[in-house]
C-alpha positions, 0 to 999 in steps of 0.5 A: 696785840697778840704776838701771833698776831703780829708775826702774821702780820710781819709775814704778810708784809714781808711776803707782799714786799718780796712779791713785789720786788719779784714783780719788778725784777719779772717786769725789768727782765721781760723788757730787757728780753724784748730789747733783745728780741728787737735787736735780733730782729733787726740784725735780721732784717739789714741782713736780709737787705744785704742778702745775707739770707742765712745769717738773716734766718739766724737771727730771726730765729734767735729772735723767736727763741730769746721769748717766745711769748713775745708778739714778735715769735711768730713774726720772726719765724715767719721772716725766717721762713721769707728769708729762705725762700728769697734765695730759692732755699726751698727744702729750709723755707718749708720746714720753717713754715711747717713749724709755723703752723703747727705751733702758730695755728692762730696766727692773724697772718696765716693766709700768707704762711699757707701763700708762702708755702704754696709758692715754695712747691710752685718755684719748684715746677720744672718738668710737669712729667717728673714732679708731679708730687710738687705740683699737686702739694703747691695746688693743695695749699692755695686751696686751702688759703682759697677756701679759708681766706678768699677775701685776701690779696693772695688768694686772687694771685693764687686762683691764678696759680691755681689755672696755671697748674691745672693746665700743667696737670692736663698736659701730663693726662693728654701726653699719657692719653696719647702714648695709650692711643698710638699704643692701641691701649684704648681703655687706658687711653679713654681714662686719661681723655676722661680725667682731663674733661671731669677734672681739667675742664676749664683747660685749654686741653678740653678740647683736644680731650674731648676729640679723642674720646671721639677717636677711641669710641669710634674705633671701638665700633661704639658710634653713639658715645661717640657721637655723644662726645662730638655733640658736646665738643660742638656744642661747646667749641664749634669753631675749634680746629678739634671740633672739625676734625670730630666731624670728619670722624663721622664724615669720610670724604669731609676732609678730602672735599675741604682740601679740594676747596683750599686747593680750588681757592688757591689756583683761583687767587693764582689766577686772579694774580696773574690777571693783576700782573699782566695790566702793567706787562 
């Protein structure tokens, strides 16, 4: 045999030999790491039942950064996420989530990253006048886990949300709406009334919104806006208290004839009241 021959030979041999010790050796190492990831995750969760949510975070952490590869990464960066978020550390749970997604963005469980984070935001609704950025952040991403996952459980909760926020973003609109009425600033007024009606419609403030445009238009001498607005406000909450004080807009002497009514009830109720006593004087 040609001795090249053989030297290639015996350098072939030695190379699938080292390959597969290196193999062994990436193998042992990659299961030795997993072993450590599990261990830290688990240390994260008894801490987490203790309420030890930041030494729990670190841990979870930890577990992320010992492999990344790993399916338990993204798992553990979620977790961390939780961890903050179970003790009202809102600032830190949202920078985790942040991260999340953008190094995560095929995750199977993003429904509830975009959940959480909508929470986050949510949790933090205190004054509708002062934190209207947190607010219209929290509605953002439950839109956003609506639109991509609607089938999910967390979607229907945050539908719920969702109407819940709506109606906070309506009552700042009307509390705005009536400072520029009782001011007289009549365009700046109708601009609010209208925001409500075109985006908060299904809101417990439509009718109240929709009366004050009567209001506005009708000091403005624009009768048939107006009356364009009591038609709707009739026809879609007939019976409402709003509904009737629209009408008297247009009709003067309404409500002085309904307080004469409820004045003439209650004198005949007296009346019959004291028909009723005098049977047992």
């Amino acid at each position: 045999m040609n001795i090249v021959k053989v030297f290639l030979i015996f350098t072939f041999m030695l190379f699938i030999s080292c390959s597969k010790d290196q193999i062994k050796k990436s193998v042992i190492q990659e299961k030795d790491l997993e072993l450590q990831v599990l261990e830290a995750y688990k240390e994260g969760m008894d801490s987490l039942k203790q309420g030890d949510v930041l030494f729990a975070a670190k841990k979870f952490n930890e577990a992320e950064n010992l492999f990344p590869q790993s399916k338990w990464a993204p798992k553990s960066s979620l977790m961390a996420a939780y961890s903050y978020y179970s003790q009202d550390y809102y600032e830190d749970a949202i920078l985790e989530l942040q991260r999340f997604l953008k190094v995560y963005p095929f995750y199977k469980n993003l429904d509830y990253a975009y959940y959480l984070m909508g929470l986050c935001f949510y949790e933090q609704i205190i004054d509708e006048k002062k934190d209207l950025q947190t607010i219209i952040q929290a509605k953002e991403y439950f839109l956003v886990l609506i639109n991509n996952y609607p089938n999910t459980e967390y979607a229907l909760d945050s539908e719920f949300k969702i109407d819940l926020i709506n109606d906070t973003l309506a009552s700042k609109e009307m509390y705005i709406g009536r400072y520029y009425f009782d001011k007289k600033k009549w365009i700046p007024a109708i601009n609010r009334f209208r925001t409500v009606i075109d985006e908060y419609d299904t809101t417990i403030y439509t009718e109240e919104a929709l009366h004050r445009l009567v209001e506005v238009y009708y000091l403005l001498g624009l009768k048939n806006e107006a009356k364009k607005y009591a038609s709707l406000l009739g026809y879609n909450y007939q019976s409402s208290q709003w509904y009737e004080k629209s009408y008297a807009v247009f009709d003067k002497m309404y409500e002085k004839n309904k307080k004469r009514k409820i004045k003439k009830d209650k004198e005949k109720n007296n009346s019959i009241l004291k028909k009723f006593k005098s049977l047992f004087n």
